[in-house]
C-alpha positions in Angstrom: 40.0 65.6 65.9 37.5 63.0 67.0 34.7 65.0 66.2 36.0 64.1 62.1 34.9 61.1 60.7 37.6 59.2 59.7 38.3 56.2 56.8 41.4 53.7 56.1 41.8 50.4 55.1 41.3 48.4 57.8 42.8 45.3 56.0 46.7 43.9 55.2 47.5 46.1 51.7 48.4 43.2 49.3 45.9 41.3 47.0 43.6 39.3 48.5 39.5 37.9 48.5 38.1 40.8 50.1 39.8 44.2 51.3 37.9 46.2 54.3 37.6 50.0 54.3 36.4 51.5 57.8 34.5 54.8 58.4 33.7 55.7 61.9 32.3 59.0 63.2 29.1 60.7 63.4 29.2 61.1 59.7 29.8 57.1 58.5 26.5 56.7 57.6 25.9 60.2 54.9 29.5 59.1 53.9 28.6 55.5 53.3 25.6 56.7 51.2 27.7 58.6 48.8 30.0 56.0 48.2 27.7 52.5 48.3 24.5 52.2 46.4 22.6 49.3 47.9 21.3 46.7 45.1 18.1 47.0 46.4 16.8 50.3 45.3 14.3 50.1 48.3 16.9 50.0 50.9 18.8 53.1 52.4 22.3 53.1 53.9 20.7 56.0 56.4 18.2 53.8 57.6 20.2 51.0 58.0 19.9 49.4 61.4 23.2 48.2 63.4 24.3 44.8 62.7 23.3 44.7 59.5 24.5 44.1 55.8 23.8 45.5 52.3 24.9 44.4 49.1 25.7 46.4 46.7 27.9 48.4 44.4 30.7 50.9 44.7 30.8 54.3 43.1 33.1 57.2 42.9 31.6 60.4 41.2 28.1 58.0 40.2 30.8 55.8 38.0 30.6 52.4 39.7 33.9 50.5 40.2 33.2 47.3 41.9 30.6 45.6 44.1 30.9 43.9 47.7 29.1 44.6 51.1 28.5 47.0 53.5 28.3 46.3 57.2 26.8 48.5 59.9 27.4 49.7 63.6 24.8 52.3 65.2 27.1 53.8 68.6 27.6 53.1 70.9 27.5 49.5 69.9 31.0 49.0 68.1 34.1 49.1 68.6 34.9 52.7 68.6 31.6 53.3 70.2 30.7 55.7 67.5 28.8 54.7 64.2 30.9 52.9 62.2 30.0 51.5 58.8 32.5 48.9 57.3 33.1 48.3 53.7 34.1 45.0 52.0 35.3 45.8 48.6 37.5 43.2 46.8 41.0 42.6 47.4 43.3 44.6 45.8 45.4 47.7 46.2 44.0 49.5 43.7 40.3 48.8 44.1 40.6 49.6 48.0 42.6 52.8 47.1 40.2 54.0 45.2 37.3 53.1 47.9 39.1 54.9 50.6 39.9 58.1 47.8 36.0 58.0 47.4 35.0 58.0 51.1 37.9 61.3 51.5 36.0 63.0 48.6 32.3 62.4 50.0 33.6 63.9 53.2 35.6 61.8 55.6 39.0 62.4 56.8 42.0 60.2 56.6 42.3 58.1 59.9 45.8 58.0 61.4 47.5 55.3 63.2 45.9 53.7 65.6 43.1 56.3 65.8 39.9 53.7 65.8 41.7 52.0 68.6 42.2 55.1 70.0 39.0 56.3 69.9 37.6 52.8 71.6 39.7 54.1 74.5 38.1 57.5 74.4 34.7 56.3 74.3 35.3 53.7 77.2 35.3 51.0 75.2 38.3 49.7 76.1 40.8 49.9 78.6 44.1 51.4 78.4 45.7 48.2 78.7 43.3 46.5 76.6 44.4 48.7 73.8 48.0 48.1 73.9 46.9 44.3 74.0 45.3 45.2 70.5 48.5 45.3 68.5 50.5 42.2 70.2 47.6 40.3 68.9 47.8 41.9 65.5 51.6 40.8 65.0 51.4 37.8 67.3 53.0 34.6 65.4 52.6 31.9 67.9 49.5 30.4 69.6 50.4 31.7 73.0 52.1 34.9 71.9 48.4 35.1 70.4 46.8 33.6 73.6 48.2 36.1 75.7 47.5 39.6 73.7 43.5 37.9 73.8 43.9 37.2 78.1 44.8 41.4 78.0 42.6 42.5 75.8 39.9 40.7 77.4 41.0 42.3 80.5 43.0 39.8 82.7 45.6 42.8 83.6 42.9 45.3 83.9 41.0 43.0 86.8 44.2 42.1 88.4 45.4 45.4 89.2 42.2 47.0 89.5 41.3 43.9 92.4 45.0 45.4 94.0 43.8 48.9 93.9 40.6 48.5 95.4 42.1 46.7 98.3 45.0 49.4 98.7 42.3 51.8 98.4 40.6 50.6 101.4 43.9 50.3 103.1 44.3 53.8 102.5 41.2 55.2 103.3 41.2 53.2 106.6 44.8 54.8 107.6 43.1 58.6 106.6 40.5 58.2 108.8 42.7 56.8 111.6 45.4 59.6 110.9 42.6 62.9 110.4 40.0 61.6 112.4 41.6 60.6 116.1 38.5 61.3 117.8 36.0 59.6 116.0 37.8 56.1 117.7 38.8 54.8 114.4 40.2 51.1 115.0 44.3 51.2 114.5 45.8 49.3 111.3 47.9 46.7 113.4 51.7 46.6 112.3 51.5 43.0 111.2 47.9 43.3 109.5 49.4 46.3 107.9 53.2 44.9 106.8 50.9 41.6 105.6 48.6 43.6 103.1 51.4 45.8 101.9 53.8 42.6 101.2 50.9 40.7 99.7 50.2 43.5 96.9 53.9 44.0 96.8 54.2 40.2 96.1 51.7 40.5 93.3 53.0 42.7 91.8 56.8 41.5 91.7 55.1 38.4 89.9 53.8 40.1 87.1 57.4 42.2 86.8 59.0 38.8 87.0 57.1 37.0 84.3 57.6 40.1 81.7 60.5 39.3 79.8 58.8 35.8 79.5 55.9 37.1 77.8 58.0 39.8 75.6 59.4 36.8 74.0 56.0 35.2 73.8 54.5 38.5 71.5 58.2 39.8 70.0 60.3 37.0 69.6 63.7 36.8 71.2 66.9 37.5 69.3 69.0 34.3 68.7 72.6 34.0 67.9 74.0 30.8 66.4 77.6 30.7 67.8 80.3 28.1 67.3 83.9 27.4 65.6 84.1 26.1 61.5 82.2 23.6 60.7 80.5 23.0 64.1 77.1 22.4 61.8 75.8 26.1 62.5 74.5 26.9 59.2 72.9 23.3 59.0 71.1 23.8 62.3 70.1 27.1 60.7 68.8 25.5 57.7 67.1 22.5 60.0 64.9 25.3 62.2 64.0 27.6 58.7 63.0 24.3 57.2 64.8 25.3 53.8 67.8 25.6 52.4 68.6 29.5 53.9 72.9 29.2 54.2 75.2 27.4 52.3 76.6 24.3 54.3 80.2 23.2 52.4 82.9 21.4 54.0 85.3 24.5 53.8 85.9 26.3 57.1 84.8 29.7 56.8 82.5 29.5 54.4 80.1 31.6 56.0 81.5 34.8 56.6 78.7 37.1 57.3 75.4 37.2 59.7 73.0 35.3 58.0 69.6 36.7 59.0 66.4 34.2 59.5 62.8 34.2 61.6 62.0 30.7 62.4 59.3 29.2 64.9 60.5 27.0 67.5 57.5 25.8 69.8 56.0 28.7 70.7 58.6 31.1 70.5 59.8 32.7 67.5 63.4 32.9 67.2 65.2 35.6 65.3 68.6 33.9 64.3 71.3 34.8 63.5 74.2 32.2 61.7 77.3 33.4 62.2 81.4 33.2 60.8 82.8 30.4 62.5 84.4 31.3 65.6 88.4 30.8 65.7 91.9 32.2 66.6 92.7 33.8 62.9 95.9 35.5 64.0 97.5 38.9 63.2 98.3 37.4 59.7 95.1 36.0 59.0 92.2 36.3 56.4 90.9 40.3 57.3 87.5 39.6 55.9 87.2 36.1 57.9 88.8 38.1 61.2 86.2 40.5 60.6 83.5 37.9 60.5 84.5 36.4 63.4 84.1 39.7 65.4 81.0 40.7 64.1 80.1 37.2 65.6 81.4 37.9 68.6 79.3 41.6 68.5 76.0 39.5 68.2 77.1 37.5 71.2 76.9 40.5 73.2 73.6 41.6 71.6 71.6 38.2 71.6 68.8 37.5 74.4 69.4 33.8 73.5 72.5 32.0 72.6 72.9 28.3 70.7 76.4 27.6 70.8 77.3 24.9 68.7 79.8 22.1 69.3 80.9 18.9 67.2 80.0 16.2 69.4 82.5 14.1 67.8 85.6 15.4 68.8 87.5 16.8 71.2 86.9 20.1 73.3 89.4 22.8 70.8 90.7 26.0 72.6 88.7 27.9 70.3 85.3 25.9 72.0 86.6 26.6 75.8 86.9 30.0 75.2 83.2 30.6 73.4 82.1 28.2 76.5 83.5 31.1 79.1 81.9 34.3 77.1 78.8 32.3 77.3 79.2 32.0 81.0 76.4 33.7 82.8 74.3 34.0 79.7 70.9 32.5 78.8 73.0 30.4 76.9 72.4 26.2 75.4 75.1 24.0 74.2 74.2 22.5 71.2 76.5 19.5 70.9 75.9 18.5 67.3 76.7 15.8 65.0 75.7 13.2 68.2 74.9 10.4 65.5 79.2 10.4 64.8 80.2 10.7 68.3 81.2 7.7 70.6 80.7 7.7 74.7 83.7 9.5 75.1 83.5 12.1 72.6 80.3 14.1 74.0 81.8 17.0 76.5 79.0 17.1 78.8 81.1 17.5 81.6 83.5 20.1 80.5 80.6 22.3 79.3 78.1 22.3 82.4 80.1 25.0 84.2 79.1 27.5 81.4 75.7 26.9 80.2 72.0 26.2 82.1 71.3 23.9 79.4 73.1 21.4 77.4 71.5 19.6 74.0 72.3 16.5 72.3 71.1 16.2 68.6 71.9 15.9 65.1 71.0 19.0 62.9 71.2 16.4 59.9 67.6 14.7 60.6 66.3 16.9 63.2 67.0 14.2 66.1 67.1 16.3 69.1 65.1 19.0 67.9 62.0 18.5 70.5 65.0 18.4 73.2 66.0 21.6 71.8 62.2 23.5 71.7 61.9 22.3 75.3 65.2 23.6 76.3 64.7 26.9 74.8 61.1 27.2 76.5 62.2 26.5 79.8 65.5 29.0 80.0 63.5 31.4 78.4 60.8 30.5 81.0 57.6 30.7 78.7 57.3 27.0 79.6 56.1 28.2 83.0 54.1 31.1 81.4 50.2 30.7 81.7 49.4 32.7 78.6 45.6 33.2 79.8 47.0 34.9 83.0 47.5 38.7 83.7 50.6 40.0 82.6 52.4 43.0 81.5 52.3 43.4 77.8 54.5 46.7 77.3 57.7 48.4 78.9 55.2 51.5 80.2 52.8 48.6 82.0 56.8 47.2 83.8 57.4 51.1 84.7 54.5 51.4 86.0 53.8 48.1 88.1 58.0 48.5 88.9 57.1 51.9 90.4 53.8 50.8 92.4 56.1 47.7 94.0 58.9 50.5 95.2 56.1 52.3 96.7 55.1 49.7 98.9 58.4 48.4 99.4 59.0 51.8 101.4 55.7 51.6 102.5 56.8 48.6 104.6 60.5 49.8 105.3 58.6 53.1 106.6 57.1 51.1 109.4 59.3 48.7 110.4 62.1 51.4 110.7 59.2 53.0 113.4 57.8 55.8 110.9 53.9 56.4 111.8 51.5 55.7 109.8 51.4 58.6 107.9 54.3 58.0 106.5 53.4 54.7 105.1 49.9 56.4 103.8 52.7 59.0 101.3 53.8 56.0 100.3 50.5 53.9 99.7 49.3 57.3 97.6 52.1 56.7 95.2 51.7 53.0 94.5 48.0 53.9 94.1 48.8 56.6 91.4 51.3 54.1 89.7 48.9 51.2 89.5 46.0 54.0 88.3 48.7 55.1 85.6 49.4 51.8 84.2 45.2 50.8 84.0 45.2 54.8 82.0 43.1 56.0 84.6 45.1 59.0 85.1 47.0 58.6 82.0 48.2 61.9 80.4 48.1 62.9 77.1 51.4 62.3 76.3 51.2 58.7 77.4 48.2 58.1 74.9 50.5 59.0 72.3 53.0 57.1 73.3 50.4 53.9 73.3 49.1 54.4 70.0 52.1 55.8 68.1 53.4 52.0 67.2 49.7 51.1 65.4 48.7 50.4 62.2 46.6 52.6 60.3 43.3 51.1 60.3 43.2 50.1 63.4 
């Protein structure tokens, strides 16, 4: 219940300088005072104003276990909007443990996931969309990945839509008038002054659908399958974007004969990669554990939102290459043509290849020559390159439902009236893009929906 006041650790569990434990209700301050005695005898966590600090020690049942510093929030000035007292014990599972187990047995409840976020959203402190922008910045490994859970939880979405409601709003209030009110002389919406309002929201919002699987790869990452036949140089590209030593690179074909599994950073995209068994025909006689490699490889293929298939510049196009060149065929797909510092003019298949992949990159795994070619390459298929990541965008597959639903809606809304509908047609369908757009800013979220917002946080926050 939000009524409880609540406590977690706030902080990653692990050791570390400080760890933070965070009570928040309207009993963090009597909880705070039976848990923290200030160093100064004079001072009283009760009294404490907001924005303030106390040093002091830790106790649990008058037995003091460590010292550090309390911070305090008077509502509605913090984050949750209630008071919330924070407490910076030192790192340390056990000494943080032990602080939260104190706070539970002076009277506070056990916060679960999500819930202080959850109760910013309560309080009005934040958005709906500005919440779910909370925990992409959490987990966000890149700068813009980073850049663009801040633009959202500093509102960017929440302006942009809310700017395309109240314009629709007016729109629709203008066609009520005209359609309840005849005799009042209302003005008539004109067709074209209509149609262009309608396909100028509609236009909005098929932007921010279209630049959402950019930014999903900018927050999550995309999954990346390394693809090629024996000795192609697969596991030493693997090796080259992990910066260490992660699969064993030998001169024997098949040598790798499972997935190997590795997160690296390319640019601004982080790149979940998969190395796999080298790709060749095996035959009905052939190794069974290799065969089954190979088709686990080809498995990942079809699972992969990015593919680097990798080729041996230095010799000849094999069957075994023409035929992972067609699978990739009408996949965000890059040729890697490796091993370019051993191949002469004639030996690099540019040609061949274009028909089957966007992109095609030169480079030598071996000293990482090619390697900027390859981040840029990767950016721009995967179209983050033309991502601003301080715009609005939709951070979350509920935000595309939504914003997907709200575009349908005026779609018909313009279909209604060039097909020669009236007007009040086109206002049933103006009503539903409104309540899309006002369920994806959590205006008229349900309950169910909150759950489903806050059921992927952290505890602590």
């Amino acid at each position: 219940m939000q009524e409880a006041t609540i406590a977690a650790i706030a902080t990653a569990p692990g050791a570390g300088g400080i760890a933070v434990v965070r009570l928040s209700g309207a009993e963090s301050y009597q909880v705070a005072a039976r848990v923290f005695c200030p160093a100064n005898a004079a001072k009283k966590v009760e009294q404490a104003k907001g924005y303030t600090a106390l040093f002091g020690h830790f106790v649990d049942r008058e037995e003091a276990f460590d010292e550090g510093v309390a911070l305090f929030f008077r509502a509605p000035h913090s984050y949750t909007g209630e008071d919330v007292v924070e407490l910076s014990c030192h790192g340390g599972n056990a000494v943080a443990r032990r602080l939260v187990e104190a706070c539970l047995a002076a009277g506070a409840q056990p916060a679960a996931p999500g819930e202080y976020t959850r109760r910013a959203f309560l309080n009005g402190k934040l958005g709906l969309t500005q919440a779910e922008a909370v925990m992409d910045l959490i987990s966000a490994d890149g700068r813009q990945g980073a850049a663009l859970a801040n633009a959202a939880l500093g509102g960017a979405l929440a302006k942009k839509i809310n700017a395309q409601k109240a314009q629709l709003t007016a729109l629709q209030a203008h066609l009520a008038a005209w359609v309840d009110f005849p005799e009042e002389d209302v003005p008539e919406v004109s067709q074209a002054e209509l149609i262009a309002t309608l396909s100028e929201q509609k236009d909005m919002l098929y932007q921010l659908i279209a630049g959402y699987g950019a930014g999903a790869v900018l927050r999550r990452g995309v999954d990346c399958v390394l693809l090629g036949r024996p000795n192609v140089g697969k596991s030493t590209l693997l090796n080259l974007l992990a910066g260490f030593d992660r699969a064993i690179v030998t001169p024997v074909a098949g040598t790798t004969r499972d997935i190997v599994e590795q997160a690296v950073q390319l640019g601004s995209v982080r790149l979940n990669l998969f190395d796999t068994a080298g790709v060749r025909e095996v035959g009905a006689d052939g190794d069974a554990i290799e065969a089954e490699g190979i088709r686990r490889s080809w498995k990942k293929l079809d699972e992969a939102g990015l593919v680097l298939a990798v080729f041996d510049a230095a010799q000849p196009l094999s069957d075994d290459d023409l035929q992972l060149a067609r699978r990739c065929q009408g996949r965000p797909a890059i040729a890697v043509l490796n091993k370019q510092d051993l191949a002469g003019e004639q030996d690099v298949p540019h040609g061949t290849l274009e028909p089957y992949f966007k992109k095609i990159v030169p480079m030598c795994a071996k000293d990482a020559v090619g390697l900027q070619a390859l981040t840029d390459a990767v950016a721009d298929l995967l179209g983050t390159a033309q991502l601003d990541p301080g715009a609005a965008q939709l951070c979350s597959a509920r935000q595309l439902s939504a914003a997907t639903r709200a575009r349908d809606a005026l779609a018909e809304a313009i279909r209604a009236r060039q097909d020669g509908f009236g007007l009040d047609a086109a206002a049933v369908c103006l009503t539903d893009a409104l309540q899309a757009l006002c369920d994806l800013t959590g205006e008229s979220a349900t309950e169910a929906t909150i759950d489903e917002v806050f059921e992927t946080f952290c505890v602590g926050k």
